[in-house]
N, C-alpha and C positions, 0 to 999 in steps of 0.2 A: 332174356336179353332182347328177343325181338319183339315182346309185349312193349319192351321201355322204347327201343328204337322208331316206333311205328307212336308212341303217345308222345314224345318230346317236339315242343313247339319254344322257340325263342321268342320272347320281347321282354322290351323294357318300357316300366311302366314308372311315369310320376308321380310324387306327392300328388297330383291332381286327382288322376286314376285312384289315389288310395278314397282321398277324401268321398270323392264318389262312389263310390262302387262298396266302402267297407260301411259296417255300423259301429263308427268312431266313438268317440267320450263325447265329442257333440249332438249323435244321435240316439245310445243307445241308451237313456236312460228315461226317455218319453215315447207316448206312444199317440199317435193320430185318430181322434173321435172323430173331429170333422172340420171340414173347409169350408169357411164362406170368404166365396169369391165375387169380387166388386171392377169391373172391367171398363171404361170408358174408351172410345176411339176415336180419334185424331184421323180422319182417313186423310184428310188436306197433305198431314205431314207423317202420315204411314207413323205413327205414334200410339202408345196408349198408356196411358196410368189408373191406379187403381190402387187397392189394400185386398188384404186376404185376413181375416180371421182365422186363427188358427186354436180349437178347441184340443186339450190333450188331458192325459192322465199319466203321474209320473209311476214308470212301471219299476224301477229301481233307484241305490240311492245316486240322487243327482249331481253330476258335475256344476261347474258355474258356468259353463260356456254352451251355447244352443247354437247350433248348424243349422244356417237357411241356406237354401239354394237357391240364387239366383244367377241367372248366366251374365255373361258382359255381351251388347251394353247393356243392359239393363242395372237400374238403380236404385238400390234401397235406399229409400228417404228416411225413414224411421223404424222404431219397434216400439208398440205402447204395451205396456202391461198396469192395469189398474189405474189408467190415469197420468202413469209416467213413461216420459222415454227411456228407456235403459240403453245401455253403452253399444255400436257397434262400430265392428273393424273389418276392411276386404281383406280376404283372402282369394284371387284370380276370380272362379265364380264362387267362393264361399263366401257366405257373411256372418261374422263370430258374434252371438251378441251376449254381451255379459250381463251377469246379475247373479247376486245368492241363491240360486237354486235348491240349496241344500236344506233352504229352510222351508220348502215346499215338500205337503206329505205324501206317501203314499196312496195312490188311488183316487188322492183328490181331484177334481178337475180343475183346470187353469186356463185360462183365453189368452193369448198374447196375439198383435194386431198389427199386421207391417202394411205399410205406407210405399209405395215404390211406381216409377217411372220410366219410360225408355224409348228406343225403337228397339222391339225385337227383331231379331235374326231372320232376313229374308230366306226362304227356302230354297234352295240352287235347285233341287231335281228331287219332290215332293215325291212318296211320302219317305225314300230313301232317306237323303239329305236335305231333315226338314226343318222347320222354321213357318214364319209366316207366309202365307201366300195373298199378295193385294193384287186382283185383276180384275176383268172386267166382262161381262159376258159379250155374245154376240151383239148387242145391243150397246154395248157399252156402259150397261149399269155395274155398278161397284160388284164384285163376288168376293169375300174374301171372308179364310178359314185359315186354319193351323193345322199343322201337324207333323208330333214332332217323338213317334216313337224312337226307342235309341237315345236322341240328345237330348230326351228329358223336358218333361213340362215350366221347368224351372227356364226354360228357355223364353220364357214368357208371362208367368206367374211364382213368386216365391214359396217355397214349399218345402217338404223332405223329400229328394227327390230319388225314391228307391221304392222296389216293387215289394220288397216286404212288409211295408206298412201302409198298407190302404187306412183312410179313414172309416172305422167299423161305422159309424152312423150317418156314411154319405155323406153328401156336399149340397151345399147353397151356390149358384151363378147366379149373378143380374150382370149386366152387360148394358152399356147406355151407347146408342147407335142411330145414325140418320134416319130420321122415320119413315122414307122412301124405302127405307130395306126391312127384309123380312129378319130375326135373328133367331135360329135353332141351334138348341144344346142338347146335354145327354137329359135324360131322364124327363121330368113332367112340367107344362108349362106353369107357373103356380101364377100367374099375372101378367099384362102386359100394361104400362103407361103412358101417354102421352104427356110430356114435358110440355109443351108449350113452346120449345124453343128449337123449333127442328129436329128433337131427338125423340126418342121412344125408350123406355126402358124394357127389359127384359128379364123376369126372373122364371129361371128352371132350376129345378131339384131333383137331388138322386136321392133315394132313399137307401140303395144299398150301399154295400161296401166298391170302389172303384180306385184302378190304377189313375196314378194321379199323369198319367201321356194319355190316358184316353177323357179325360176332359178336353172340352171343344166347343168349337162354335162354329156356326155357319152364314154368314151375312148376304144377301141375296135378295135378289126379286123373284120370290116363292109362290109359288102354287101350294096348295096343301090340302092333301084328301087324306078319311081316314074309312079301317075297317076293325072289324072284330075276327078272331079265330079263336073256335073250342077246341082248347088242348089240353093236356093231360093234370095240370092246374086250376084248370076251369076257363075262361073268359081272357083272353089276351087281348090287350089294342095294339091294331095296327096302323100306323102313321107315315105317311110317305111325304116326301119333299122335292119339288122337280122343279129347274127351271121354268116361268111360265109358259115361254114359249115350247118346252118339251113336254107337255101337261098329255098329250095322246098318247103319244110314242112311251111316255113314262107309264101312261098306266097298264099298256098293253104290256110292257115288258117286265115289270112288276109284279104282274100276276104268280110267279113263281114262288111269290116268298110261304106262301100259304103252305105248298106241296111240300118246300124244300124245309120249312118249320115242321111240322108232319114226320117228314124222315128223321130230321136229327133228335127228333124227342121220343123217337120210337127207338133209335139207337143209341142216343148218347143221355136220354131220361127229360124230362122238362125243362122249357126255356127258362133260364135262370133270373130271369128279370122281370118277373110280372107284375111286382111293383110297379116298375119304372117303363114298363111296356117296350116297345120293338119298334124302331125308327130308321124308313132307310131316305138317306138323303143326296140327294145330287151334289159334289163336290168339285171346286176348278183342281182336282190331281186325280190320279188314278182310284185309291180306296185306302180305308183302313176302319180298324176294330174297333173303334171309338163307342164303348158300352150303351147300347141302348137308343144308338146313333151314328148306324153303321152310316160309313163315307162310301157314294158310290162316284166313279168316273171312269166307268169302262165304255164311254159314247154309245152306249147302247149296242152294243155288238154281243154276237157269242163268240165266247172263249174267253180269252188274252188279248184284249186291243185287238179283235180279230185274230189271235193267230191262234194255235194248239202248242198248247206247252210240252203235250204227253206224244207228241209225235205218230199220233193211232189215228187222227179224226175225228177220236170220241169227245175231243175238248171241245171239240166243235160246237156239242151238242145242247153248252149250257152256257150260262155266263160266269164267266170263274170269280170275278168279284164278287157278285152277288153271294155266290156259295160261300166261296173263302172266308169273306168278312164276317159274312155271318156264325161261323163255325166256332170266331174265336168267340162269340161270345160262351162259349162253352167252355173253350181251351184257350187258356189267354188272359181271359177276364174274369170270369167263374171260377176258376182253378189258375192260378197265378204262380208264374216262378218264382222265388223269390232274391234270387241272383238273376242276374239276365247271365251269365254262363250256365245256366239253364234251359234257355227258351226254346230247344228244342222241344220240351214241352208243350209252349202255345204253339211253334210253326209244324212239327210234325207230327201233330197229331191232329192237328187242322187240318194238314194238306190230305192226310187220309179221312177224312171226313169226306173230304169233296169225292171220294170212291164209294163211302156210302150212301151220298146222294146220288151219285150215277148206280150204284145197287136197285136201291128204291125205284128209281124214271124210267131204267133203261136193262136191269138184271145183273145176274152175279159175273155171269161171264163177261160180258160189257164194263162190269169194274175192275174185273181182274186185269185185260187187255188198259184199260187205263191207268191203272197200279204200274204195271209194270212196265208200262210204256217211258213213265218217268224215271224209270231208274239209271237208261243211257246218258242222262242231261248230271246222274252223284261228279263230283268232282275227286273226292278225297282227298283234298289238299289239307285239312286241319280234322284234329275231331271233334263230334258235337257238343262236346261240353267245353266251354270255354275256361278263363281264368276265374278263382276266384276273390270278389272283392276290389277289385280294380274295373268294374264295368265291361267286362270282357265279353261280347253275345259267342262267340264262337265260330266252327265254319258256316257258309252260306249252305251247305248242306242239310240245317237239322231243317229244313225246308223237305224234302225228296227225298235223304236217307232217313230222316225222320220217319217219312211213311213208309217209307220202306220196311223199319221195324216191326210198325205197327203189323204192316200186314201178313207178317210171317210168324208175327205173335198170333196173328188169327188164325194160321195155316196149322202150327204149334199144335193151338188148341183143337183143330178141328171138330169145332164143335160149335155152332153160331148162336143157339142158344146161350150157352156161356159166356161167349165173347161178347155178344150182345149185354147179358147180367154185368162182365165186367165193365165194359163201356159205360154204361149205367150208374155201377156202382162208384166209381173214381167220381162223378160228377155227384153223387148225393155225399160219399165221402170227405170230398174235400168241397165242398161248399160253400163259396164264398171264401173259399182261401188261400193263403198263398203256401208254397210247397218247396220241397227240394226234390231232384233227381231221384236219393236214394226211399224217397217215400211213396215216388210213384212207383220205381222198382220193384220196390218191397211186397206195392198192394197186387201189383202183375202176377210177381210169383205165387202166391198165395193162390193161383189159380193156373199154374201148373207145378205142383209140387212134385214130380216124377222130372222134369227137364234142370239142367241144368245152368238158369236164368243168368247168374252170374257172370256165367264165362260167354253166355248171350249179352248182356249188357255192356259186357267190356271190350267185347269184340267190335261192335257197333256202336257205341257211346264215345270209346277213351281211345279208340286206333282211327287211323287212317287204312287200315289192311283190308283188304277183301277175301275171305276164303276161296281159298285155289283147289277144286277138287282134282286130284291127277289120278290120270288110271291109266290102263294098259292091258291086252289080254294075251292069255301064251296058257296053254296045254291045256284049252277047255276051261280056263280060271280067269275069272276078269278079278285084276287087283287093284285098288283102290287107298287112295289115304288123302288126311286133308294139308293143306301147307299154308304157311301166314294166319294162321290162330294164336290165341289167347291159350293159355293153362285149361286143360278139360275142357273145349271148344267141340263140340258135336252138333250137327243136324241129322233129320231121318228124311237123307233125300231119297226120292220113289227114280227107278229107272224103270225099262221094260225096252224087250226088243218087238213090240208089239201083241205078240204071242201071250205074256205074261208080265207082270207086275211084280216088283219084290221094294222093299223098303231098306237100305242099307245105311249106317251110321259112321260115316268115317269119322278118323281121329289122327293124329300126328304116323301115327304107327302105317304101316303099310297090313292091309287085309284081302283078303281071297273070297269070294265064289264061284261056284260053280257057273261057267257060259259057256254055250256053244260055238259062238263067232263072235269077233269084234264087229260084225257088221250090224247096224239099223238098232247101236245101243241111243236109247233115247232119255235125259234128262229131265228130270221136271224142272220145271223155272219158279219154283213156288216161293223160292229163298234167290237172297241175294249174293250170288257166287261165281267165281267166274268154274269154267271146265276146261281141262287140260290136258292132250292125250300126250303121252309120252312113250320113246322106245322102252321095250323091256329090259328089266334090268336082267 
């Protein structure tokens, strides 16, 4: 009963939410090879039109109706398939488009080709509530980028617009744009042209597989230096992108990606994209994971906008977007949820990243004090796995109790060798793919077969409760039990009254040892729990 009271969360959710969020009879019977995307800009009238190719394989048999996403306002002008327009109908942001389907085979491939126009969705407060962003630097040249995790790339380009179907063969951009501005995407530049008529064309390609929010652009008066780093693949390029006028400042602060690539391949296994190499670019918002093309806009400060998120001083010590962004390309991009009432997945396993980069610069203790620094900031208001099928991300927690997991799954294991193998192993296992909750679960346990993972997962995953340790001591017996758990809920919290150390396991039940005084009993804080002394019973 208090497992159910502590998981139940209300809302109501629309046909809207379904279409989005489920994999309906308009989506699930094709599957995404690849995207070629064709982008023109109107900056005069904050505009853009363009087509998308869309390459698929029909994976079962096919309904007659095919779900594109496109948001309002934006507007699909057409759909060609082989030369013909076929039928389409709005639905809010869905577009129904018909045709016999059924007589398309299995496994074949097929191209259908949408034509579409608008003004996308300005961004109120990037990269939260995003959309497009048209500004203009210090200078007053044009800057403008998207981004639009959460509301979906469909917010500006027509697509499928769900995390479980990346395109397995990458994406094509070209982008046509004032030839006074520089224009960066994800992945490799494959060309650049000069139109002749004020504009420049731009094509970049991914080669790998990519969530279709982290496609992007960056329009700007760019500087642009590159370098190399030997890493556990061989040969990585490295590409940077800075305002020109931030061309010093950018490089010096920059320097870090080399170290902080370094750490995370030492921890979490090789950069996952060396196809498509490593890109960090100066953005008018804050940042985001944008594959292969990280967005940076922390004005060059350490931390947070200047501040410390972890309230230690140790945020001080680095620049959190830099790390952050970069982390999802591991977790996020590389390993993909495929709900977003999953994505604790990419944010909390990220945010514990940013612990193993302060591991690597700064030592173990130094991460531990910044681990746990965050944990005052949990909220518990929801828990981290959200709805599913209705687009539901969940609480703003799988951020910081997200890591919090993680790091108690380390404690768990104590064993950094291993931990390290399993960090490791989740990024070659799931590679290049998109996942569910209970798969990552599954592959954790697998690497504490003696604990009880389960009733770990569900404590932390599917509650809002925090385990309450309560003790009390009377007759030389310090007694102990846990309160606000899950079914078979135990950790091995370490206490000690200085003197000595002992490892005890509470459980719902009330238990006894042997103590001498209730005085200078000391807890470890290695889990996430509150303590609670209480009269004797």
């Amino acid at each position: 009963m208090l497992f159910l009271l502590f998981s139940i969360v209300g809302h109501a959710y629309t046909h809207s939410d379904t279409l989005r969020g489920s994999n309906g009879n308009g989506r699930d019977w094709w599957d995404v090879q690849h995207y070629s995307l064709a982008v023109v800009f109107d900056t005069a009238t904050k505009s853009i039109n363009g087509s998308v190719s869309i390459d698929l394989t029909v994976s079962v048999m096919p309904h007659d109706s095919m779900q594109i996403d496109l948001q309002k306002p934006m507007v699909l002008d057409s759909v060609v398939y082989a030369g013909n327009k076929l039928s389409i109908t709005n639905e809010g942001d869905v577009w129904w488009v018909k045709y016999p389907y059924h007589t398309w085979k299995a496994s074949n491939k097929y191209t259908v080709i949408c034509y579409y126009h608008g003004k996308p969705r300005i961004a109120v407060r990037p990269p939260w509530d995003g959309g497009f962003i048209w500004s203009t630097d210090s200078l007053s040249n044009p800057w403008i980028a998207v981004a639009c995790q959460g509301l979906g790339a469909s917010v500006w380009w027509p697509c499928k617009d769900a995390q479980w179907d990346e395109p397995d063969n990458g994406q094509d951009m070209e982008f046509t744009a004032p030839a006074n501005l520089q224009c960066i995407s994800n992945g490799r530049l494959v060309n650049r042209n000069e139109l002749g008529n004020g504009q420049t064309s731009w094509h970049w390609q991914v080669k790998d597989p990519i969530n279709t929010y982290d496609i992007t652009f960056y329009l700007g008066d760019y500087v642009h230096w590159s370098d190399t780093m030997m890493g556990e693949k061989g040969k990585l390029s490295l590409d940077f992108y800075a305002l020109r006028y931030n061309e010093a400042k950018a490089r010096a602060h920059f320097a870090i990606v080399k170290p902080m690539l370094h750490c995370f391949e030492y921890w979490m296994g090789p950069y996952p994209y060396y196809e498509d190499g490593y890109k960090l670019v100066e953005a008018p918002y804050l940042g985001m994971e944008h594959q292969s093309a990280v967005a940076y806009g922390n004005k060059y400060q350490m931390g947070y906008l200047g501040t410390d998120r972890s309230g230690t001083g140790i945020g001080m010590l680095f620049d959190y977007i830099i790390v952050h962004e970069t982390g999802h390309e591991w977790f996020g991009n590389n390993i993909t949820a495929s709900d977003i009432a999953d994505n604790w997945i990419h944010e909390g396993i990220t945010t514990f990243s940013e612990s193993l980069f302060v591991d690597c610069m700064f030592g173990d203790s130094t991460a531990t004090a910044y681990s746990q620094g965050n944990w005052s900031k949990i909220n518990n208001d929801r828990p981290l796995i959200g709805d599913y099928g209705v687009n539901n991300e969940g609480s703003g927690d799988i951020y910081r109790k997200g890591a919090a997991m993680m790091y108690m799954i380390r404690e768990l294991m104590n064993d950094d060798t291993q931990f390290r193998k399993m960090m490791r192993g989740l990024s070659d296992s799931f590679y290049h793919k998109t996942v569910t909750t209970a798969q990552i679960e599954d592959y954790i346990s697998t690497y504490l077969p003696d604990r009880n993972m389960k009733a770990f997962f569900d404590q932390y995953l599917r509650t809002v409760a925090i385990p309450q340790l309560e003790f009390y001591t009377k007759k030389q017996k310090l007694y102990f039990r846990f309160d606000h758990i899950t079914p078979n809920f135990t950790l091995p919290v370490k206490i000690s009254d200085k003197a000595k150390t002992i490892t005890i396991w509470p459980t719902t039940n009330w238990r006894s040892i042997a103590w001498e005084s209730d005085e200078n009993i000391i807890f470890d804080k290695g889990f996430l729990i509150s303590i609670k002394k209480i009269h004797s019973r």
